[in-house]
Backbone as JSON Lines, residues from 0, in Angstrom:
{"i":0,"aa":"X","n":[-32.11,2.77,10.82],"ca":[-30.71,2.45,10.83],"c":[-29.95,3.41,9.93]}
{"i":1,"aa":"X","n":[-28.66,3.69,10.42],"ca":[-28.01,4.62,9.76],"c":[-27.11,3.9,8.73]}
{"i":2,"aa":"X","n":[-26.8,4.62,7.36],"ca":[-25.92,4.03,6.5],"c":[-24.68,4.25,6.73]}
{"i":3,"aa":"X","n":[-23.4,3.28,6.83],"ca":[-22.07,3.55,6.89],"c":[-21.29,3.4,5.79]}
{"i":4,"aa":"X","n":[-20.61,4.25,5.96],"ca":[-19.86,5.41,5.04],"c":[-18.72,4.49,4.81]}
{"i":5,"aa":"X","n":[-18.8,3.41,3.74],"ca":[-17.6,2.33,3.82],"c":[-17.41,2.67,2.33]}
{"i":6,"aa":"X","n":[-15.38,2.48,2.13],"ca":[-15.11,2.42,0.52],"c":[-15.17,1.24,0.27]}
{"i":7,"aa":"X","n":[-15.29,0.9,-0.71],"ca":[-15.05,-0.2,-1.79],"c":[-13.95,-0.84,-1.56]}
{"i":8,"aa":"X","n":[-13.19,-2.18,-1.71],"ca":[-11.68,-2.59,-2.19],"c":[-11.48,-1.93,-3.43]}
{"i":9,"aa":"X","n":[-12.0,-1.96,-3.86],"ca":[-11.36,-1.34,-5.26],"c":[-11.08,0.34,-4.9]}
{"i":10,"aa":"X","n":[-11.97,0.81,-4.25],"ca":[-11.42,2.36,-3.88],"c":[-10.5,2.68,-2.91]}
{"i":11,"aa":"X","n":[-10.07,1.73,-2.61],"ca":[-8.85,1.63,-1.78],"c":[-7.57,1.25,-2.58]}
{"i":12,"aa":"X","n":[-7.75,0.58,-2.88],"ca":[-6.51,-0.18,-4.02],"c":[-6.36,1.29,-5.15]}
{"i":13,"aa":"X","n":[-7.24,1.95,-5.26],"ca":[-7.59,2.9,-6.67],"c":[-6.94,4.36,-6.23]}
{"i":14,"aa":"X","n":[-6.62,4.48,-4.58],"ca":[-6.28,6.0,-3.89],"c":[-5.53,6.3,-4.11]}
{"i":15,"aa":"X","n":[-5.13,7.42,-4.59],"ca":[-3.27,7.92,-4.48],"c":[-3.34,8.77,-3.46]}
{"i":16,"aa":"X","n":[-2.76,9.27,-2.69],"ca":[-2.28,10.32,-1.9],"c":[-2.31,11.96,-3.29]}
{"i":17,"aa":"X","n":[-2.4,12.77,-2.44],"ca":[-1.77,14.35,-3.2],"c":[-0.81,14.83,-2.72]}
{"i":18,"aa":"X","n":[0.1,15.57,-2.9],"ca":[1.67,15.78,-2.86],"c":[1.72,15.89,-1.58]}
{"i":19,"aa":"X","n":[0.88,16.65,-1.15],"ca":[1.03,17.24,0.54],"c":[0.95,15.91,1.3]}
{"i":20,"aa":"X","n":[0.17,15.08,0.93],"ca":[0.13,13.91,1.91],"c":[0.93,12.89,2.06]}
{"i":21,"aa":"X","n":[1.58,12.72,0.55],"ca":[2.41,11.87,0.22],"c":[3.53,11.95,0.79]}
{"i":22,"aa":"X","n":[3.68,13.55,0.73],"ca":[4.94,14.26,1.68],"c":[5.2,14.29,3.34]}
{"i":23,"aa":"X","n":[3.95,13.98,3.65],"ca":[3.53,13.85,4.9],"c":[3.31,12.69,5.3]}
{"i":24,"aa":"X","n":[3.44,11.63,4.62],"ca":[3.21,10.44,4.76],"c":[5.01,9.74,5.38]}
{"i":25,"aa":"X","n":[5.36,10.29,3.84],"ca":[6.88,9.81,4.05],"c":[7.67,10.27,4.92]}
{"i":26,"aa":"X","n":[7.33,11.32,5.5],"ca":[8.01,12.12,6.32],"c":[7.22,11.1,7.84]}
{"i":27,"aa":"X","n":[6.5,10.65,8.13],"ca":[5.99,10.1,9.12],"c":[6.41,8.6,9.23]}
{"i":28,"aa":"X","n":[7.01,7.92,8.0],"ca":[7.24,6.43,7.78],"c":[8.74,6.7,7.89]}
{"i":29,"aa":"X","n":[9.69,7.63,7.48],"ca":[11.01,7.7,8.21],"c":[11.37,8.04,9.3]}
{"i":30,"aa":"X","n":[10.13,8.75,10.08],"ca":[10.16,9.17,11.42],"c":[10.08,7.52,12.01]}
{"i":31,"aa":"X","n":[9.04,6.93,11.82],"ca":[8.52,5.49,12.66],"c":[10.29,4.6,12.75]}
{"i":32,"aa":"X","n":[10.69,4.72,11.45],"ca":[11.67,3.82,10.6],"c":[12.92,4.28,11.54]}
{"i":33,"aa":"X","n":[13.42,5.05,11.88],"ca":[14.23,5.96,12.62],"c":[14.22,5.44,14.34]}
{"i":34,"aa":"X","n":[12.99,5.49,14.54],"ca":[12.41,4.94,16.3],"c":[12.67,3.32,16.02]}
{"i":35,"aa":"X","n":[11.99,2.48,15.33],"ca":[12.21,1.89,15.37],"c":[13.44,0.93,14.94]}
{"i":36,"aa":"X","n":[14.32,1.26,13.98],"ca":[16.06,0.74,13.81],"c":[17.13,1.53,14.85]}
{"i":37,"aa":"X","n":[16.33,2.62,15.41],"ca":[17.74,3.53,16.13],"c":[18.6,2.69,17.02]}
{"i":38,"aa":"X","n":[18.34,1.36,17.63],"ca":[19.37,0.83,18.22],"c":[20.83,-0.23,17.42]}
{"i":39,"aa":"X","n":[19.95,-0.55,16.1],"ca":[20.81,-1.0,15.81],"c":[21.72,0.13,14.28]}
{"i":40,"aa":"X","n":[20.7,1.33,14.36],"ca":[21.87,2.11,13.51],"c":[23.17,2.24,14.0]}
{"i":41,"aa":"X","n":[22.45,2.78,15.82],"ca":[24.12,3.77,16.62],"c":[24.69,1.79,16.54]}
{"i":42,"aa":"X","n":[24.46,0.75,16.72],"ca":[25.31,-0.6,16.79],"c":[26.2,-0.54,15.69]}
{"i":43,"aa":"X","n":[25.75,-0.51,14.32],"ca":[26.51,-0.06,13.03],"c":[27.3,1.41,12.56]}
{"i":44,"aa":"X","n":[26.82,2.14,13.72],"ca":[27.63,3.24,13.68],"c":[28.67,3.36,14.16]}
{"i":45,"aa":"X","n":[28.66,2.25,15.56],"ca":[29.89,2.35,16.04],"c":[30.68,1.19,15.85]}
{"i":46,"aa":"X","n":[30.43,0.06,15.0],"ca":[31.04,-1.03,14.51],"c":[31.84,-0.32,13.2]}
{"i":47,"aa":"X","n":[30.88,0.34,12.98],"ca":[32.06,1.22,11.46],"c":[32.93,2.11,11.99]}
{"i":48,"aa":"X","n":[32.79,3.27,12.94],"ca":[34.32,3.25,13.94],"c":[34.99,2.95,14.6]}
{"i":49,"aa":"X","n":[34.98,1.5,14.24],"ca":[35.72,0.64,15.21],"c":[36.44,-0.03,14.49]}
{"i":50,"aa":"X","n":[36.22,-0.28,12.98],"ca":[36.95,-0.54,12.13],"c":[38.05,0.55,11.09]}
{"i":51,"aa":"X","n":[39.32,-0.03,11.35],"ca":[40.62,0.89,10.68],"c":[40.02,0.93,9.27]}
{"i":52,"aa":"X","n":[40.64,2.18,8.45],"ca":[40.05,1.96,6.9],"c":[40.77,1.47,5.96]}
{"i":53,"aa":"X","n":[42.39,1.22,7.32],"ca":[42.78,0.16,6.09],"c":[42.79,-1.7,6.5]}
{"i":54,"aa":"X","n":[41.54,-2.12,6.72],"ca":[41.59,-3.17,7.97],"c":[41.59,-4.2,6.32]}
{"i":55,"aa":"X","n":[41.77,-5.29,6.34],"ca":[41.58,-6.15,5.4],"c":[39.84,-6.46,5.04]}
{"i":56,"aa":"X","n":[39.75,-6.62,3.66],"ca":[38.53,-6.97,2.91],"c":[37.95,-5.56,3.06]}
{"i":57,"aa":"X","n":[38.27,-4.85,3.16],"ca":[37.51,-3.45,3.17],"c":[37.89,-2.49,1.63]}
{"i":58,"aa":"X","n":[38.46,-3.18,1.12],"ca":[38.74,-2.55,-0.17],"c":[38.25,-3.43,-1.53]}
{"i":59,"aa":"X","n":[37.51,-3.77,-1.04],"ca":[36.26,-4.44,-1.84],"c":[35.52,-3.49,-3.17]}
């Protein structure tokens, strides 16, 4: 039988990323973040030009 190549919980909990990955990480979690809110950004994008800037309670 072959041995599998498993980490620890604790070596998981213990990982940091290195710059490159970290960078590459985040850059992949605002990509997902982007696909997944894009319908209701353009909804708030166009609810905010749809509102005058001098409309009431907006000078909050």
């Amino acid at each position: 039988m072959s041995q599998k190549n498993v980490m620890s919980q604790a070596d998981v909990n213990a990982f940091t990323p290195d710059e490159t990955a970290a960078t590459e990480r985040e850059a992949l979690r605002e990509d997902i973040s982007n696909r997944v809110f894009y319908l209701l950004l353009q909804q708030a994008e166009r609810a905010e030009k749809a509102i005058p800037d001098d409309a009431p309670g907006d000078n909050i």
